[in-house]
LUMFI-490405 format. One record per atom (N, C-alpha, C): residue number from 1; atom name; x, y, z. Coordinates in steps of 0.1 Angstrom, whole numbers, padded with zeros to 4 digits. Each point is the difference from the previous one (the first is absolute). Example, Ala and Ser with C-alpha at 12.3 -4.5 7.8 and 13.67 -1.06 7.14 Angstrom:
BEGIN
[1, "N", [0132, -0057, 0078]]
[1, "CA", [-0009, 0012, 0000]]
[1, "C", [0009, 0012, 0000]]
[2, "N", [-0004, 0011, -0007]]
[2, "CA", [0009, 0011, 0000]]
[2, "C", [-0008, 0011, 0008]]
//
This chain:
BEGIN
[1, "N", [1571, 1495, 0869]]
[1, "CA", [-0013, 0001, -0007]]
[1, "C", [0002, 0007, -0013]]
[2, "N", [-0010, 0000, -0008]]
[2, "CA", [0000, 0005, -0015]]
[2, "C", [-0011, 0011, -0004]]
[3, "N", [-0001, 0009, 0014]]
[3, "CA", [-0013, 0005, 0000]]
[3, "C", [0008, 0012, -0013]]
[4, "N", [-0006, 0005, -0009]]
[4, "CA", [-0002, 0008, -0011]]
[4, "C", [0014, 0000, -0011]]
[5, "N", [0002, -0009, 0000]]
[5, "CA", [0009, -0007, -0005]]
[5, "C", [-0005, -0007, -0012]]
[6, "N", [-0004, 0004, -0018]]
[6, "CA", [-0008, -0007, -0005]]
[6, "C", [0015, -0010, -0014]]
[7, "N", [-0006, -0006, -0006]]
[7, "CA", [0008, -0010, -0012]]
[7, "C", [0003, -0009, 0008]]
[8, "N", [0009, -0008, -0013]]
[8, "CA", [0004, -0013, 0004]]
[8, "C", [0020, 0005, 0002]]
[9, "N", [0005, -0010, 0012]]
[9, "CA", [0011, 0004, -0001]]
[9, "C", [0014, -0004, -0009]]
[10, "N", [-0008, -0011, -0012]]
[10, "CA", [0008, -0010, -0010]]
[10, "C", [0015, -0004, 0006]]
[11, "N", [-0003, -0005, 0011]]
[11, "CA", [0015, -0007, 0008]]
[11, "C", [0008, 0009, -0005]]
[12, "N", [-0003, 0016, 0004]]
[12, "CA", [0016, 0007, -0003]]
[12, "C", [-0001, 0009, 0008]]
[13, "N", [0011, 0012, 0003]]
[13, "CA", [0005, 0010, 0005]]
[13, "C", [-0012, 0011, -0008]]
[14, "N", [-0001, 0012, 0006]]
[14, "CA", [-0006, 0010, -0004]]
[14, "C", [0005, 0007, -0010]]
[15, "N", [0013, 0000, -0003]]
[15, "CA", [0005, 0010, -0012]]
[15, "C", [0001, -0015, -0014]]
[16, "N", [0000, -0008, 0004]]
[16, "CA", [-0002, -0009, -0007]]
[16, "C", [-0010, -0003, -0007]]
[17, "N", [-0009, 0000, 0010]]
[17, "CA", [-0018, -0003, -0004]]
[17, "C", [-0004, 0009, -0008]]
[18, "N", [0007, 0017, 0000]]
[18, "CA", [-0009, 0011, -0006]]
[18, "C", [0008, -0001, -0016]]
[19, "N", [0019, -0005, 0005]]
[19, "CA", [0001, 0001, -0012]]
[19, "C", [-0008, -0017, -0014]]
[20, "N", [0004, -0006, 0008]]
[20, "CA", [-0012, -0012, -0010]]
[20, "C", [-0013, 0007, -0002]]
[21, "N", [-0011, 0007, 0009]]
[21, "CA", [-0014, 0005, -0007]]
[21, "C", [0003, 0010, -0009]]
[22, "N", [0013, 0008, 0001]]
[22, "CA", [0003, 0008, -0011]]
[22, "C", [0004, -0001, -0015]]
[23, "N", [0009, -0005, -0001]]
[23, "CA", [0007, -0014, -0010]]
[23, "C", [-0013, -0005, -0009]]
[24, "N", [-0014, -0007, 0010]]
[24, "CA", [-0004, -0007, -0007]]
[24, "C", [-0014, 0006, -0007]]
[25, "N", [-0002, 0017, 0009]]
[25, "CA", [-0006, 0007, -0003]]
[25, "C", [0003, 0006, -0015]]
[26, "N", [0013, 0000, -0002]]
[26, "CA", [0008, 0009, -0011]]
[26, "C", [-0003, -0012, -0012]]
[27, "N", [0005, -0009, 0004]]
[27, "CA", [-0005, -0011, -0015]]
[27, "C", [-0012, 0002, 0000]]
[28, "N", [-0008, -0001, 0008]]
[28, "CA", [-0012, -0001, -0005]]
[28, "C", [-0008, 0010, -0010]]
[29, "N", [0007, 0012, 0002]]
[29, "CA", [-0008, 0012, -0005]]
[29, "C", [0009, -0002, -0014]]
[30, "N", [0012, -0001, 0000]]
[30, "CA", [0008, 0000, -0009]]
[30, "C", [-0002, -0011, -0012]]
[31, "N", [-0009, -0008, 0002]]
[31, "CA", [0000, -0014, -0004]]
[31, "C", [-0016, -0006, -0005]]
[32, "N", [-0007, 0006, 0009]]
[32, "CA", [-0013, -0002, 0000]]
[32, "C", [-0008, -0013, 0011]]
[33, "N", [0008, -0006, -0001]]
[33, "CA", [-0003, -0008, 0009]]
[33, "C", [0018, -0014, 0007]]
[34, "N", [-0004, -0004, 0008]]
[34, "CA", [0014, -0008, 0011]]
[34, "C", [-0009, -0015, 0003]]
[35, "N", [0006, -0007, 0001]]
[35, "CA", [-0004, -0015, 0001]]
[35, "C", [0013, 0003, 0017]]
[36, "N", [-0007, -0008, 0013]]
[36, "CA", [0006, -0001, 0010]]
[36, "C", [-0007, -0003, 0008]]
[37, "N", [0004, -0005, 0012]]
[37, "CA", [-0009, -0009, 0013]]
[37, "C", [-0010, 0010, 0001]]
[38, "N", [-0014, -0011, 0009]]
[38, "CA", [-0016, 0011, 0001]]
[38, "C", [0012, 0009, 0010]]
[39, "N", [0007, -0002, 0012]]
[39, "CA", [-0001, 0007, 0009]]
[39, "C", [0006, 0015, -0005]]
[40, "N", [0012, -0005, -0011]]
[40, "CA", [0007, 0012, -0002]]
[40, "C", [-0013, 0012, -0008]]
[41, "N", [-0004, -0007, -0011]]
[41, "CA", [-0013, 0005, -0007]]
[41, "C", [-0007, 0008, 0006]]
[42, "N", [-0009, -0006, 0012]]
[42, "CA", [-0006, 0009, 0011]]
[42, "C", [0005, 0012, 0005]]
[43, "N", [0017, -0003, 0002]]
[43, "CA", [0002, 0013, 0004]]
[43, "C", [0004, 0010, -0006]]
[44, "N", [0000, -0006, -0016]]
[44, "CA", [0008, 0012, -0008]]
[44, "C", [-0012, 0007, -0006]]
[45, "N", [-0009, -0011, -0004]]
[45, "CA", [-0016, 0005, -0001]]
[45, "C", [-0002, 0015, 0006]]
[46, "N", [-0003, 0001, 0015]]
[46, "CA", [-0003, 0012, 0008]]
[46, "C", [0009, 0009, -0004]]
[47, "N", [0012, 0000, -0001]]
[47, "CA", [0013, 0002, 0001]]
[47, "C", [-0005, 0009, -0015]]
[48, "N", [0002, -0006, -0009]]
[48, "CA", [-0006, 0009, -0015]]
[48, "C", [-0007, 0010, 0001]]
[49, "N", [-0017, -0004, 0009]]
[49, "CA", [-0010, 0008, -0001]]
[49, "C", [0007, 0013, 0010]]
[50, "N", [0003, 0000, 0010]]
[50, "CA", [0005, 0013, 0005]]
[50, "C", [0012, 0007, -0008]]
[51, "N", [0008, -0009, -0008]]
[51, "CA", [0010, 0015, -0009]]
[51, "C", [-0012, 0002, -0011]]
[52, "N", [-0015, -0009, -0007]]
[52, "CA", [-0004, 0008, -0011]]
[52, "C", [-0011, 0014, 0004]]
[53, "N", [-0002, -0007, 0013]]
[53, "CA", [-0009, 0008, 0007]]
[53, "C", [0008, 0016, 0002]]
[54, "N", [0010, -0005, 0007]]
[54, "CA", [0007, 0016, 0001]]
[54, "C", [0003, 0008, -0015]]
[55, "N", [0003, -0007, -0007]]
[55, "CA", [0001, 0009, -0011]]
[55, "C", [-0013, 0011, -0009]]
[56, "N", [-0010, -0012, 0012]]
[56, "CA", [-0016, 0003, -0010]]
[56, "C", [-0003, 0016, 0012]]
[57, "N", [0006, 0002, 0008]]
[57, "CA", [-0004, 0010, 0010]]
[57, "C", [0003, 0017, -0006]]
[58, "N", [-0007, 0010, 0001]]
[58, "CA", [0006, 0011, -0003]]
[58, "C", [0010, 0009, 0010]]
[59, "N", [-0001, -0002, 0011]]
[59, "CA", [0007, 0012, 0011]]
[59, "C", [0011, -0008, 0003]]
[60, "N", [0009, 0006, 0000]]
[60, "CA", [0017, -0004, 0001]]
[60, "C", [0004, 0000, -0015]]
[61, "N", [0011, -0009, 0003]]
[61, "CA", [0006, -0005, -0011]]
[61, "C", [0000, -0015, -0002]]
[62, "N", [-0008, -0004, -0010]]
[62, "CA", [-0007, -0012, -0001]]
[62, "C", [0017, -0007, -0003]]
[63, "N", [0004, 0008, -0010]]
[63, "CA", [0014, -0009, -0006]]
[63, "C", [0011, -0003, 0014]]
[64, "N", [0005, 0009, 0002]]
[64, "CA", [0004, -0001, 0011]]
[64, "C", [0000, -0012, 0007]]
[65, "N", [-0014, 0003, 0008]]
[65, "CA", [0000, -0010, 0006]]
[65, "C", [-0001, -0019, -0007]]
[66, "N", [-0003, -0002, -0010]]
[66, "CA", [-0004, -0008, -0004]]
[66, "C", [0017, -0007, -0002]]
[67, "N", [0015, 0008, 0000]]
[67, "CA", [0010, 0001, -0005]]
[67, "C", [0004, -0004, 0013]]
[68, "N", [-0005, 0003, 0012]]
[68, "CA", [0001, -0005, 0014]]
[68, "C", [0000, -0011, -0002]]
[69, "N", [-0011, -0007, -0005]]
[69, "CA", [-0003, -0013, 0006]]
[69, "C", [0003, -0009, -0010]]
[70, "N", [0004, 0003, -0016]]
[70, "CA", [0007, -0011, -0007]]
[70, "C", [0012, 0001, -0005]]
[71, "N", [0007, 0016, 0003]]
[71, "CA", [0015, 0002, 0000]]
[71, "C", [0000, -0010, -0016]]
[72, "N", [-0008, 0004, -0008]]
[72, "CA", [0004, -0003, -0018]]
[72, "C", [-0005, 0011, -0007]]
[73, "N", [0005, 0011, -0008]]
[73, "CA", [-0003, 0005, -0006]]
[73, "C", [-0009, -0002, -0010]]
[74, "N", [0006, -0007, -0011]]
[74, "CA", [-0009, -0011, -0007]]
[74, "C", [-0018, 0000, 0001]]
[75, "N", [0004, -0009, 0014]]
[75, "CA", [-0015, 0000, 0005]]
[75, "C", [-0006, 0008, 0000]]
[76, "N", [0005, 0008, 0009]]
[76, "CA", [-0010, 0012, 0001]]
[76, "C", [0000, 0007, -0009]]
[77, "N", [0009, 0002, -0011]]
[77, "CA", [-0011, 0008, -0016]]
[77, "C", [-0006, -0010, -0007]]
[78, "N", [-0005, -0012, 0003]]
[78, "CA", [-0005, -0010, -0005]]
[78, "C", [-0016, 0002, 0003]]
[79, "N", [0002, 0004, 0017]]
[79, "CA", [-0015, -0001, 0009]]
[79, "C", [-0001, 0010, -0009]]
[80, "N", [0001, 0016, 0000]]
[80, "CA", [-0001, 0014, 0001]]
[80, "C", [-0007, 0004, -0014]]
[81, "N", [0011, -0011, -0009]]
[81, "CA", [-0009, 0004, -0017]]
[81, "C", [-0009, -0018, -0004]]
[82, "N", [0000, -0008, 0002]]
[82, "CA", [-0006, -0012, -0002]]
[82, "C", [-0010, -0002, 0007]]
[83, "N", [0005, -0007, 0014]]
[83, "CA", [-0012, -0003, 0007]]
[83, "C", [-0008, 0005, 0010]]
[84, "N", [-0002, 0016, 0000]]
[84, "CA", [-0008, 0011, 0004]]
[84, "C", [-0010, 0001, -0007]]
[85, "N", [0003, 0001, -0013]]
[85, "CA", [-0012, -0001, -0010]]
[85, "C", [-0006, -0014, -0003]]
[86, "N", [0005, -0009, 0000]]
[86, "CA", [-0011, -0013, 0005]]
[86, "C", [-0010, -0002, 0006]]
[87, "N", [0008, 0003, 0013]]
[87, "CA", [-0006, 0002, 0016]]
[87, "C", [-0008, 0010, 0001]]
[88, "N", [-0005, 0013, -0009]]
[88, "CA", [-0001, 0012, 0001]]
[88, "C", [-0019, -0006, 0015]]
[89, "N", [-0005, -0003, -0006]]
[89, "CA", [-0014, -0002, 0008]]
[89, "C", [-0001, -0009, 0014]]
[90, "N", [0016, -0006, 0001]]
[90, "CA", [-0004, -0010, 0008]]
[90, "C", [0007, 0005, 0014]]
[91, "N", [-0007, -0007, 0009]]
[91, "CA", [0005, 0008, 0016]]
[91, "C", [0009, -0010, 0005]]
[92, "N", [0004, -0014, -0003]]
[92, "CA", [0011, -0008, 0005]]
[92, "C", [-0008, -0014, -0006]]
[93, "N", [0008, -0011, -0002]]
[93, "CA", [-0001, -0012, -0003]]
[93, "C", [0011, -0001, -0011]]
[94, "N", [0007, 0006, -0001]]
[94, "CA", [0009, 0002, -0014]]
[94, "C", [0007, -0011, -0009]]
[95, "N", [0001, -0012, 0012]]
[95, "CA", [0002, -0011, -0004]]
[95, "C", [-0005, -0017, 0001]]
[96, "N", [0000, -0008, -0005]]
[96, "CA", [-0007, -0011, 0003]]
[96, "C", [0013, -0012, 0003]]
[97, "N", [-0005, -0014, 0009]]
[97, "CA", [0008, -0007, 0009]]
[97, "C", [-0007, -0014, -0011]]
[98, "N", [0010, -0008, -0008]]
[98, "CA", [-0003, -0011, -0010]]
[98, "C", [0006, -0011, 0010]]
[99, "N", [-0003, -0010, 0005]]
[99, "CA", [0004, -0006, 0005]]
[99, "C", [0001, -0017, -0006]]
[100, "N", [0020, -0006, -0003]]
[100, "CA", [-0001, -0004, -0008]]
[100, "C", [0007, -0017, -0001]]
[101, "N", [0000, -0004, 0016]]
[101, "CA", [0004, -0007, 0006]]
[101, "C", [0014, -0007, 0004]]
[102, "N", [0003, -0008, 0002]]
[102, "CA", [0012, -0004, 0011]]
[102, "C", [0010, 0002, -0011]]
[103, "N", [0012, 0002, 0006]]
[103, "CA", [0011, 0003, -0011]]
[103, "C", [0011, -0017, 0005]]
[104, "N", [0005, 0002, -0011]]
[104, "CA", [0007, -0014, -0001]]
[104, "C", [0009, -0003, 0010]]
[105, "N", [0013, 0007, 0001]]
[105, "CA", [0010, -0003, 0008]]
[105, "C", [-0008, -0003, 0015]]
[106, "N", [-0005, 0014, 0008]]
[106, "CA", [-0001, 0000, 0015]]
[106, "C", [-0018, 0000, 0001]]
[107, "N", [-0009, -0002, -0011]]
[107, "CA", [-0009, -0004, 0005]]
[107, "C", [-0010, 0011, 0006]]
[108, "N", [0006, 0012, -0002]]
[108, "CA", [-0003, 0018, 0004]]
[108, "C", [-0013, -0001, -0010]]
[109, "N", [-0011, 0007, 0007]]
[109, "CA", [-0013, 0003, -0007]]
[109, "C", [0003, 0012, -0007]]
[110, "N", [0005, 0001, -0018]]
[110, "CA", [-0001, 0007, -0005]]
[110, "C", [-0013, 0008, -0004]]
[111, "N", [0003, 0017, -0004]]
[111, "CA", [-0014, 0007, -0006]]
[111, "C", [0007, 0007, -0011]]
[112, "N", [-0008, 0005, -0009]]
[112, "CA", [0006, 0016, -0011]]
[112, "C", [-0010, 0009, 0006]]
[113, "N", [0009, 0011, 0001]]
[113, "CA", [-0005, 0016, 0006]]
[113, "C", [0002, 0006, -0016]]
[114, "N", [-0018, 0005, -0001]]
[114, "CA", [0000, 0005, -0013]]
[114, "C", [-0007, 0016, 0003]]
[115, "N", [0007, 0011, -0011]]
[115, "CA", [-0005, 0013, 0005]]
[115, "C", [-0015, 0000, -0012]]
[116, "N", [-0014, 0004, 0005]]
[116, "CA", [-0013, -0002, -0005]]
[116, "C", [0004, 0005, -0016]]
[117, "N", [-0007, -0003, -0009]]
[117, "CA", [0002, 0006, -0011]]
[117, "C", [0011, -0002, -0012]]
[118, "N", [0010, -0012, 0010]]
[118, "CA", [0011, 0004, -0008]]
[118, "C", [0000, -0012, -0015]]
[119, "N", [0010, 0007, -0010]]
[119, "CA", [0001, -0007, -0009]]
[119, "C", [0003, -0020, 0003]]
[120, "N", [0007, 0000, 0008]]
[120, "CA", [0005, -0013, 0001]]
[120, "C", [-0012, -0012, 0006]]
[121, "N", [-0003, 0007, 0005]]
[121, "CA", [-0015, -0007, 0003]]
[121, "C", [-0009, -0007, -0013]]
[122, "N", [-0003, 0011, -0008]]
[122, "CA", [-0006, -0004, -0007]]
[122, "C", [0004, -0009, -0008]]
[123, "N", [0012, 0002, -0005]]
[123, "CA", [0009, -0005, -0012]]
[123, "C", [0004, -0017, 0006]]
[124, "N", [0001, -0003, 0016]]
[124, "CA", [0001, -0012, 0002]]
[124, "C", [-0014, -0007, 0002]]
[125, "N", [-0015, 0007, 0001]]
[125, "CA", [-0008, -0006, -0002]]
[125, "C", [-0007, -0002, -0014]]
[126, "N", [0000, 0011, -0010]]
[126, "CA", [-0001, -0008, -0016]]
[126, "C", [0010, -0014, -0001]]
[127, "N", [0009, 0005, 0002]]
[127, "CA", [0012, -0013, -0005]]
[127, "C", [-0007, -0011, 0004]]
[128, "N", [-0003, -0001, 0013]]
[128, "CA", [-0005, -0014, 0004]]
[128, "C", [-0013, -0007, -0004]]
[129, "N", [-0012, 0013, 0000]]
[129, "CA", [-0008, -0005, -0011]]
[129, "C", [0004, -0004, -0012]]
[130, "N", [0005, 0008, -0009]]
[130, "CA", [0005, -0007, -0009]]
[130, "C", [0004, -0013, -0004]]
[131, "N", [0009, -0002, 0012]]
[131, "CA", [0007, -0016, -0004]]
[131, "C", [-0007, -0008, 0004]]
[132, "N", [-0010, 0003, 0011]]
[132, "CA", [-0005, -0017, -0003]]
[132, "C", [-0014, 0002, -0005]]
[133, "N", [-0002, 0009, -0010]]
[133, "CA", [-0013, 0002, -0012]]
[133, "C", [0009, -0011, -0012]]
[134, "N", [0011, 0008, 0004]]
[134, "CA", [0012, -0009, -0016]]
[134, "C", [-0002, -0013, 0003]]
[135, "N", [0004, -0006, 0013]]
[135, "CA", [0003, -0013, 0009]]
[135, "C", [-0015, -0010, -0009]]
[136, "N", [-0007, 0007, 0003]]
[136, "CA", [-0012, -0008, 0001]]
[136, "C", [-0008, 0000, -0014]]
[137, "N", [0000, 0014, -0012]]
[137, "CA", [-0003, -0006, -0014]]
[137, "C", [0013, -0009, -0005]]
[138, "N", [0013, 0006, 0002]]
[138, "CA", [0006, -0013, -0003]]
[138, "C", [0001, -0019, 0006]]
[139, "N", [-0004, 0003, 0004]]
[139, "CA", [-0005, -0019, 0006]]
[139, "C", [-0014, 0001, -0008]]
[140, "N", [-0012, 0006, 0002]]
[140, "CA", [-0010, 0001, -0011]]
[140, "C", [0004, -0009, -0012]]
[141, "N", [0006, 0013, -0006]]
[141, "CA", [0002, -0002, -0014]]
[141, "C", [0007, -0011, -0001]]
[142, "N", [0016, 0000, 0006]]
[142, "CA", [0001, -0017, 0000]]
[142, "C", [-0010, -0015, 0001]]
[143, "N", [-0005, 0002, 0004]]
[143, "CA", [-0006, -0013, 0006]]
[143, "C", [-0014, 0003, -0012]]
[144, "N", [-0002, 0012, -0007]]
[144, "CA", [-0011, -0004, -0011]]
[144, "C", [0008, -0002, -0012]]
[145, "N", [0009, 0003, 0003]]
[145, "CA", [0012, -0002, -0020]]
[145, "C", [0000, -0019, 0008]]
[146, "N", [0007, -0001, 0008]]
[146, "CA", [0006, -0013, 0005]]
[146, "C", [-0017, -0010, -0004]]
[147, "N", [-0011, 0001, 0005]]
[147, "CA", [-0009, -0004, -0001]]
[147, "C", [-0008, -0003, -0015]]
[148, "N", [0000, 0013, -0008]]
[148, "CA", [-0004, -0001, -0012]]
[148, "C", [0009, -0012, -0012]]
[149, "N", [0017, 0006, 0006]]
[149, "CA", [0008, -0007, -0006]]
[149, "C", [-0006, -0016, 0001]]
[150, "N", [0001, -0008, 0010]]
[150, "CA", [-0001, -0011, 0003]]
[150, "C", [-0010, -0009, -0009]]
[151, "N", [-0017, 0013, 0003]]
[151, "CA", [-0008, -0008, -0009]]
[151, "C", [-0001, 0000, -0011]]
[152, "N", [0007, 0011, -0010]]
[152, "CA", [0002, -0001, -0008]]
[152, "C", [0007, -0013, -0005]]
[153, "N", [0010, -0006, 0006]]
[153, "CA", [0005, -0009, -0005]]
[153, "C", [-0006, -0011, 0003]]
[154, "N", [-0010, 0001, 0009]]
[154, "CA", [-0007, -0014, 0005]]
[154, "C", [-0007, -0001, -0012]]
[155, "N", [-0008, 0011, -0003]]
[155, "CA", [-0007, 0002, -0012]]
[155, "C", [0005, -0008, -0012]]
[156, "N", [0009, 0008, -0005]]
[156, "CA", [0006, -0003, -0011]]
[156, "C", [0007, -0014, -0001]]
[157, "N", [0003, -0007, 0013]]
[157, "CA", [0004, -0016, -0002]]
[157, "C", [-0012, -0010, -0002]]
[158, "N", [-0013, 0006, 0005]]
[158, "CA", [-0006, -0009, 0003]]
[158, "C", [-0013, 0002, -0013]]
[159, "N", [0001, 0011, -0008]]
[159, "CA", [-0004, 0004, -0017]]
[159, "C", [0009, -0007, -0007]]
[160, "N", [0009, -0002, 0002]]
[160, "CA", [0006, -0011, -0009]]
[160, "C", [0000, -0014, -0001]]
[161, "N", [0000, -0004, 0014]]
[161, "CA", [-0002, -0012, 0001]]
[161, "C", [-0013, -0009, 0001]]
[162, "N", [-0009, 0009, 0001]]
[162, "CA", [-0014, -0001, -0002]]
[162, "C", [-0004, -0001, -0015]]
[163, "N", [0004, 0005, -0004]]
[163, "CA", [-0005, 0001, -0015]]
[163, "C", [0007, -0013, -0009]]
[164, "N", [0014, 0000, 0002]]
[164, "CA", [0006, -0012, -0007]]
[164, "C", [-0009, -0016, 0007]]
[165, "N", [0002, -0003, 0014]]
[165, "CA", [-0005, -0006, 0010]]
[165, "C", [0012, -0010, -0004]]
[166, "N", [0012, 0001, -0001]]
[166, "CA", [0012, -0009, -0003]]
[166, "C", [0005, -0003, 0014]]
[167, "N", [0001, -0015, 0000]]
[167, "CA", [0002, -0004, 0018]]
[167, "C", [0018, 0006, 0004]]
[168, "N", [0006, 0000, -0014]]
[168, "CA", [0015, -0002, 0004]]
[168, "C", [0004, 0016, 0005]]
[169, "N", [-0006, 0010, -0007]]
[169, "CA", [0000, 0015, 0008]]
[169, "C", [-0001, 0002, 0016]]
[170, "N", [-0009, -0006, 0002]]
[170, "CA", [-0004, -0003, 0015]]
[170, "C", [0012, -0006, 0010]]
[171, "N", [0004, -0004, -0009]]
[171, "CA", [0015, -0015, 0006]]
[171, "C", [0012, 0015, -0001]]
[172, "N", [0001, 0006, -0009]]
[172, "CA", [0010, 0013, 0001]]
[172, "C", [0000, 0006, 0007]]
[173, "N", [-0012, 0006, 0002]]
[173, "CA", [-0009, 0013, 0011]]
[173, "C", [0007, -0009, 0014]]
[174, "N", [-0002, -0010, 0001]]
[174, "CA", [0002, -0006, 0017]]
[174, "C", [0017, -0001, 0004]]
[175, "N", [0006, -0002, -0013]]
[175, "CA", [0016, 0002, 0005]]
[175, "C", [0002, 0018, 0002]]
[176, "N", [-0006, 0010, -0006]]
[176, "CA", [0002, 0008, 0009]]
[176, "C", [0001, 0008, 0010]]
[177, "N", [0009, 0008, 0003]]
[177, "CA", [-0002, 0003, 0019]]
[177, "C", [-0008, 0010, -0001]]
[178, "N", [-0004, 0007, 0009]]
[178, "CA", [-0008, 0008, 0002]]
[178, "C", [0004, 0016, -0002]]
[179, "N", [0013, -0002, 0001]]
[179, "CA", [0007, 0017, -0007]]
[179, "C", [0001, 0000, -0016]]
[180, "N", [0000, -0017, -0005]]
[180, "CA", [-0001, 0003, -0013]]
[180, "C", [-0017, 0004, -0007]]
[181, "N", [-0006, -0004, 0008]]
[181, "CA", [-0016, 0005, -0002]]
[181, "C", [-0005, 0006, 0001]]
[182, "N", [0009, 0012, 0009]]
[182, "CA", [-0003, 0013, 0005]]
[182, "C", [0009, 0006, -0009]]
[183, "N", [0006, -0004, -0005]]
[183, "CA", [0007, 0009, -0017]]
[183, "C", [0018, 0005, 0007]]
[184, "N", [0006, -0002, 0016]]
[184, "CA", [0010, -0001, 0004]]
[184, "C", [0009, -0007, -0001]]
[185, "N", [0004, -0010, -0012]]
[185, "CA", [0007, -0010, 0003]]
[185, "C", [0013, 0006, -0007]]
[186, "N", [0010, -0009, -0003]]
[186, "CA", [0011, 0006, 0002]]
[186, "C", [0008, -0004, -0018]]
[187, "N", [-0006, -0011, -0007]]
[187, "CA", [0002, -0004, -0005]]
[187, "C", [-0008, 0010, -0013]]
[188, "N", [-0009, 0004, 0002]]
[188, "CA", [-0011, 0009, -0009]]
[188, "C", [-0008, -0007, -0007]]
[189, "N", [-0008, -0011, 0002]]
[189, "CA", [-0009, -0008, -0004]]
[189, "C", [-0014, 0005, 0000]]
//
C-alpha cells in the first residue's frame, strides 16, 4: 500500500528519481525555464517551490538547506540574490506548467516549466506576436501592390486601345500570355 507516500515514481529507483527532480530543478532556476514530459514537469514544478520556499524562510539556514536539496552552488546564489527578490510578496506558485504537445520520436506529451516573471517568457511571446503581425501586413501589402499593379495595366491596355479603336491591337493583346500582361514575362515586352 502507498499510504503517505506522495509523487510520482517516474519508472525509477529512489536515488534516481531525487537525482532527475534535482538536475531538472537546477536547469530550471539556472535557465529560466526546461521544456520536458507533463509528468517530469509536475514533479520538478513542486520540487522548485519547496527549495524557493525554503530559501524565503528566516529560522535556520535558508542556504543551507536549499544546498541540500539542489547540491548546485550556482543555484542557490541565483535563488538567494535573483529570485528572492522577485518572489519577494509571493507565498508559493513560483512557477507555471505550458503545455506543448506530443513530441516526435516516442509520442511523450511534452510541457515547458517556466519560472513566473522570467525574461524568456516574455521575449518568446513578443517574438511570436510579432511574426505573424509581419506574416499577415506582408501578404496585405502583397496582394494590394499585386492587385493595383494588375489594374493598372488593365487600365492602361485598354486606354489605348480604346482610343485608337484599331482591330489589329486587339489581335496582339490576344497572342499574349497572361504573365506577359501582368508585366512578368521573360522576354520584356
Amino acid at each position: 500500500m502507498r499510504h503517505q507516500k506522495k509523487g510520482k515514481k517516474l519508472s525509477r529507483t529512489k536515488s534516481h528519481r531525487e537525482a532527475v527532480t534535482s538536475n531538472l530543478a537546477t536547469s530550471l532556476i539556472l535557465n529560466e525555464y526546461i521544456v520536458t514530459t507533463i509528468t517530469k514537469a509536475k514533479v520538478a514544478k513542486s520540487y522548485v517551490d519547496r527549495v524557493i520556499s525554503a530559501g524565503m524562510r528566516k529560522r535556520g539556514n535558508p542556504k543551507q538547506r536549499m544546498m541540500q536539496l539542489l547540491k548546485n552552488g550556482l543555484a542557490v546564489q541565483k535563488i538567494s540574490d535573483i529570485l528572492l527578490e522577485r518572489f519577494k510578496g509571493r507565498t508559493g506558485g513560483y512557477t507555471t506548467i505550458v503545455k506543448l504537445g506530443a513530441r516526435k520520436g516516442d509520442g511523450a506529451r511534452m510541457a515547458k516549466l517556466v519560472l513566473i516573471g522570467s525574461e524568456a517568457v516574455r521575449k518568446v511571446k513578443k517574438k511570436a506576436t510579432k511574426s505573424k503581425k509581419k506574416v499577415k501586413t506582408q501578404k496585405q501589402s502583397e496582394q494590394k501592390t499585386e492587385k493595383k499593379t494588375l489594374l493598372d495595366r488593365v487600365k492602361g491596355i485598354s486606354g489605348r486601345f480604346g482610343s485608337q479603336g484599331k482591330r489589329e491591337s486587339l489581335d496582339k493583346l490576344g497572342d499574349r500570355t497572361t504573365q506577359e500582361i501582368k508585366g512578368k514575362s521573360r522576354s520584356g515586352i
